[in-house]
C-alpha positions in Angstrom: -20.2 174.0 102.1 -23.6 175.0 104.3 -25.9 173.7 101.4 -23.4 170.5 101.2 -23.9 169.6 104.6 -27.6 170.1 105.2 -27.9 167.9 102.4 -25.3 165.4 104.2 -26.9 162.2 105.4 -26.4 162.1 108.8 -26.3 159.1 111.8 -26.5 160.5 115.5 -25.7 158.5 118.4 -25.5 160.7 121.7 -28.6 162.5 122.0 -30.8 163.1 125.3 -34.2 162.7 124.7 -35.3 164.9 127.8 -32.6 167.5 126.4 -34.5 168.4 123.1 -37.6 169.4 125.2 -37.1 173.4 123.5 -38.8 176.2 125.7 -42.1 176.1 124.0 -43.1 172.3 124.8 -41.6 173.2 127.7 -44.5 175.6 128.5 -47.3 173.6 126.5 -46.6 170.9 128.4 -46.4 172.5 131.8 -50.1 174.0 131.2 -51.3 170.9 129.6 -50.5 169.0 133.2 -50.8 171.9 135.2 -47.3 171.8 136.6 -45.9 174.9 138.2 -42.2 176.0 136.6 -40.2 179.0 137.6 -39.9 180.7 134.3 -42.4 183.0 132.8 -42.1 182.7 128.9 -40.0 180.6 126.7 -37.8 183.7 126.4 -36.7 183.3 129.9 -35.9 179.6 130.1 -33.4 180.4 126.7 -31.7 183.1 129.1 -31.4 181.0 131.4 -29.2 178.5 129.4 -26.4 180.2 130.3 -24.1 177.6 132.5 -20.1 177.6 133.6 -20.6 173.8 134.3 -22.0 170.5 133.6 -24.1 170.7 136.9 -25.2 174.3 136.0 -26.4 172.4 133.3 -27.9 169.1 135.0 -30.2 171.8 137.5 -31.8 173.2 135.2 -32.5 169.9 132.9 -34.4 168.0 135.6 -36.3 170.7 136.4 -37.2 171.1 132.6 -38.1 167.5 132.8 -40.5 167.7 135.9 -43.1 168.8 133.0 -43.3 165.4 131.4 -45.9 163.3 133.4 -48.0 161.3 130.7 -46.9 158.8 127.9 -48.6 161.7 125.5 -46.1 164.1 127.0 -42.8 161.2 125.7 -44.3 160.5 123.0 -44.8 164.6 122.1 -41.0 165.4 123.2 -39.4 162.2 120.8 -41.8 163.4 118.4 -40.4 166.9 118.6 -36.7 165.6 118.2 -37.4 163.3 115.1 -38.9 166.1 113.1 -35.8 168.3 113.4 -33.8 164.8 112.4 -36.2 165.0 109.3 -35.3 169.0 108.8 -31.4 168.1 109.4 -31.3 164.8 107.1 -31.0 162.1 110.6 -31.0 158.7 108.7 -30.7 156.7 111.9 -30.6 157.9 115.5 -29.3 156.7 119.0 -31.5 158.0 121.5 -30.6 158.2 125.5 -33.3 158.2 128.4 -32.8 158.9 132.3 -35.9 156.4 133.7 -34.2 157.8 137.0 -35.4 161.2 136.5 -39.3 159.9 136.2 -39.0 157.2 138.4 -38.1 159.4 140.9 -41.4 161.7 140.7 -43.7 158.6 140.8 -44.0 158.6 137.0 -43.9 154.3 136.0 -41.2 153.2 133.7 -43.7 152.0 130.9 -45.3 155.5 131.1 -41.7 156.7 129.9 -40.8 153.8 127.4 -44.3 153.6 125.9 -44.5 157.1 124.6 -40.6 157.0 123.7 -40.9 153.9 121.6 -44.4 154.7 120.0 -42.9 158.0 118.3 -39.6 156.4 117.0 -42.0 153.6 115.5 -44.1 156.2 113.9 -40.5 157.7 112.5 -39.5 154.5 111.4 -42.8 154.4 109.2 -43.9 158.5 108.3 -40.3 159.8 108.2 -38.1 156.8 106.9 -35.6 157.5 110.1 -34.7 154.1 112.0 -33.4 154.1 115.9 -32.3 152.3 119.1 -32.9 153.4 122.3 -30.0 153.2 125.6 -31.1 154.1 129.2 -28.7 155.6 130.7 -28.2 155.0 134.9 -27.8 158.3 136.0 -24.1 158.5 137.9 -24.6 160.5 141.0 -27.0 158.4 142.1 -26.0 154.7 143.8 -25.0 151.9 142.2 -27.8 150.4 143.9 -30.5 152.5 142.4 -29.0 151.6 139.2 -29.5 148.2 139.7 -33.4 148.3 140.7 -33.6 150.8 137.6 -32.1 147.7 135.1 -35.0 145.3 137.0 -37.5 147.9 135.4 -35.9 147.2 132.4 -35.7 143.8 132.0 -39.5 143.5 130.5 -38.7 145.9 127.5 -35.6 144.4 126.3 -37.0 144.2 123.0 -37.4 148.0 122.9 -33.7 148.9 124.2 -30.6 148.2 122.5 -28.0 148.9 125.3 -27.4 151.0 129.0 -25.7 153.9 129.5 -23.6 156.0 132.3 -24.4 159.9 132.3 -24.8 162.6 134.8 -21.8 164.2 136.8 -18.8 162.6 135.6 -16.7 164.7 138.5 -16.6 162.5 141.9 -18.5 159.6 139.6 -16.0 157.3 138.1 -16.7 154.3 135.9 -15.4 151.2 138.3 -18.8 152.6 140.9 -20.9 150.6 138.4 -19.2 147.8 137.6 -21.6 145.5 138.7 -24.6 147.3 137.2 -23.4 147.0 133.7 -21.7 143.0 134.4 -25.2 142.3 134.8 -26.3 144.4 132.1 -24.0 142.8 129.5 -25.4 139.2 131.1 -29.1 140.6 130.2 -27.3 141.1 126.7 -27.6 144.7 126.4 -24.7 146.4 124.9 -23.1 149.4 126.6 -21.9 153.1 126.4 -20.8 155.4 128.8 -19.9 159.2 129.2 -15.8 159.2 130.1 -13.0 162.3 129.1 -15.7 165.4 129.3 -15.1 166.9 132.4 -13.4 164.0 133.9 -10.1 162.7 133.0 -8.4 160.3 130.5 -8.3 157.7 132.8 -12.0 157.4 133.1 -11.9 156.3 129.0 -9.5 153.9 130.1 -11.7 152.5 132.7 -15.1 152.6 130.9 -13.3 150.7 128.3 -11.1 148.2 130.7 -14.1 147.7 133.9 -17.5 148.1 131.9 -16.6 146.8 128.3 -17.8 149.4 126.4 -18.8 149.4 122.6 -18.4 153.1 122.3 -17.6 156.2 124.7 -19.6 158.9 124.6 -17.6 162.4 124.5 -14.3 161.0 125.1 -12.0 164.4 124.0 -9.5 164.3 126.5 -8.4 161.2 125.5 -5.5 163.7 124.3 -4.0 163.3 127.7 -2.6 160.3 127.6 -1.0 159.5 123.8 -0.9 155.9 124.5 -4.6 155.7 124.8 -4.9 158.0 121.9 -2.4 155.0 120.2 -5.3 152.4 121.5 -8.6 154.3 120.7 -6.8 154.2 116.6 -5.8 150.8 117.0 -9.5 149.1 118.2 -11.3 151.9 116.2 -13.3 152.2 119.7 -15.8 155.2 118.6 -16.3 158.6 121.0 -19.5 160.0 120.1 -18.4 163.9 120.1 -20.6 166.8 120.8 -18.6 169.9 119.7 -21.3 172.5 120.7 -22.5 171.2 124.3 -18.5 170.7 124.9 -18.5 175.0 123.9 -21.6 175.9 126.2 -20.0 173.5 129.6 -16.5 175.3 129.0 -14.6 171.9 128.1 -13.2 173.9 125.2 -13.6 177.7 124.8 -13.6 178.1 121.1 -14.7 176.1 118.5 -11.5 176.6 117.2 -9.4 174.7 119.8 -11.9 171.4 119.5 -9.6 168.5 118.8 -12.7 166.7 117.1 -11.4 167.1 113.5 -7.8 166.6 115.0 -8.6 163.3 116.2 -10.7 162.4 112.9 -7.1 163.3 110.7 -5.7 161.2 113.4 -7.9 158.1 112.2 -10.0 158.1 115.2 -13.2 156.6 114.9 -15.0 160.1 115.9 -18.6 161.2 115.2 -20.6 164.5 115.5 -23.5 164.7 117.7 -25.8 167.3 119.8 -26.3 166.0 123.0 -29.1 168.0 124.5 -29.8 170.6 121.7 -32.3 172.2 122.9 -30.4 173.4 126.1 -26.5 173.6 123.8 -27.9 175.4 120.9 -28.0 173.3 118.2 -29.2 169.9 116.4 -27.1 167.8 114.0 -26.7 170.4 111.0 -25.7 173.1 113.6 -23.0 171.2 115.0 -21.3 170.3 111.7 -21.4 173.9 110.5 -20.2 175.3 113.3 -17.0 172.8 113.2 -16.8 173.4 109.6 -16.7 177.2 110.1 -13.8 176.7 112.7 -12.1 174.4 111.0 -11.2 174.4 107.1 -12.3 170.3 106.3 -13.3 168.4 102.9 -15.7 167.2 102.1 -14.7 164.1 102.1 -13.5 164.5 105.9 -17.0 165.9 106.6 -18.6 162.8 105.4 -16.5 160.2 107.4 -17.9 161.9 110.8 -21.5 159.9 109.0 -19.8 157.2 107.5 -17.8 156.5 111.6 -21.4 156.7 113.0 -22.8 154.3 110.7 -19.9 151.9 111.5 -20.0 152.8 115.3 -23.8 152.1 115.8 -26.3 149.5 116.9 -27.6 148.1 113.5 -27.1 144.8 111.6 -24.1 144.7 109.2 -27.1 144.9 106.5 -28.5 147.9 107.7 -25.1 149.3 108.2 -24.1 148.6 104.1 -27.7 150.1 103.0 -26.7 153.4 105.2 -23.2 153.0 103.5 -24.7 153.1 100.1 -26.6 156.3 101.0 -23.7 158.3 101.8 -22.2 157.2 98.9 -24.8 158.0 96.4 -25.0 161.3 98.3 -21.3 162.0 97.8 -21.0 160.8 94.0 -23.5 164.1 93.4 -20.6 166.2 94.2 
């Protein structure tokens, strides 16, 4: 099955930019811009990827992020990311970015999006992978900060598909930015958000219900409440799934008791994606392994996880037939 799933064409649509930045960059981009960081090797920042909790997590990422200053340094990072899509067969990709986190530290919004959107064009052309990118409002922040963040936006609507909700999910529910993301459906950007990682079912519901979202991002304990399960089949609303972040933050604690492939038998429209890899432990091919090793699948079941993405993401119906094609051609080989 391993060779079989490398080989897999693959469609990723929750993935944190700033959470591919591995250990190395890390450091190379720390000395490049002369920014002090509390770790002394690459060895030590893996050992310290050790967290109970989402926000064990979240301190640790935006200090890793303080290192990117310079649209080199964005364009280096999503540079970084697409060549592992390349190693792991990522025929299309949905990329996240926190503006919040620079914007904060005096670092300009085009700065961020310049250097993001220079390497996905270069993808698009050296490596044959296409991509959209979402910025995400960052949840434990205000409402109000999320609004002047969307402003920033507004110029490079041609270069972002849709807004986001990430961050702590605890304390954080969806209804706080209602009016964020009724202005940014008005701007016509689509929308995502995180809802049923760490908080409960009912924050699905409301993501779905008070910011009219095309697809929730983790979404696993939707299992809570059957009748949502019932509506999630029903609309075919995607939950981008991240089986190997959900091990390392203690929402599950084996692979084994995921529901992911539970919820695909149950004709969910689920995917498989890798969140922040470089802080979780693995990319795309990783994370289909190791669900795969836990639990016994086809094939054939293994190929819908691409097959929901493709139908789940931000492309034209065209685009999303030509993908279509690929994974079929792929699968008539076996």
């Amino acid at each position: 099955m391993k060779p079989f799933i490398q080989q897999l064409p693959k469609v990723e649509l929750h993935l944190h930019i700033e959470g591919s930045l591995e250990p190395e960059l890390m450091f190379e981009l720390a000395q490049r811009n002369q920014i002090e960081i509390p770790f002394r090797s690459p060895q030590q920042v893996r050992e310290a990827y050790q967290f109970s909790n989402l926000q064990d997590f979240l301190d640790i990422y935006y200090q890793g992020a303080n290192v990117l200053i310079h649209e080199q340094d964005f364009f280096d990072l999503t540079w970084a990311y697409l060549l592992r899509c390349q190693q792991d067969n990522v025929i299309h990709t949905e990329i996240f970015f926190d503006p919040q986190t620079h914007t904060a530290r005096g670092i300009a919004f085009d700065t961020i999006i310049n250097g993001i959107s220079r390497a996905l064009e270069q993808a698009k052309h050296q490596l044959g992978i296409s991509s959209q990118l979402i910025l995400c409002f960052l949840r434990h922040l205000s409402e109000e900060e999320a609004l002047l963040t969307l402003e920033q936006a507004l110029p490079y609507r041609d270069k972002i598909i849709g807004v986001g909700l990430d961050s702590s999910e605890q304390g954080n529910p969806p209804e706080k930015f209602m009016r964020v993301f009724a202005k940014a459906r008005e701007a016509g950007f689509l929308t995502v958000a995180h809802a049923g990682e760490e908080g409960p079912a009912q924050n699905i519901r409301h993501a779905m219900a008070l910011l009219q979202v095309q697809r929730v991002d983790h979404g696993v304990r939707c299992v809570e409440d059957a009748t949502l399960v019932e509506q999630l089949i029903e609309t075919r609303m995607p939950l981008t799934v991240c089986p190997l972040s959900n091990l390392k933050l203690n929402v599950f604690q084996e692979m084994a008791q995921h529901n992911v492939v539970t919820l695909l038998r149950q004709g969910l429209c689920v995917t498989i994606n890798s969140d922040d890899p470089a802080y979780f432990g693995g990319y795309m091919t990783d994370n289909f392994l190791a669900v795969a090793d836990a639990h016994p699948m086809t094939q054939a079941e293994l190929a819908q996880f691409t097959l929901n993405a493709i139908e789940a993401s931000f492309i034209s119906d065209e685009e999303k037939q030509r993908l279509t094609q690929q994974v079929t051609d792929f699968m008539a080989q076996y």
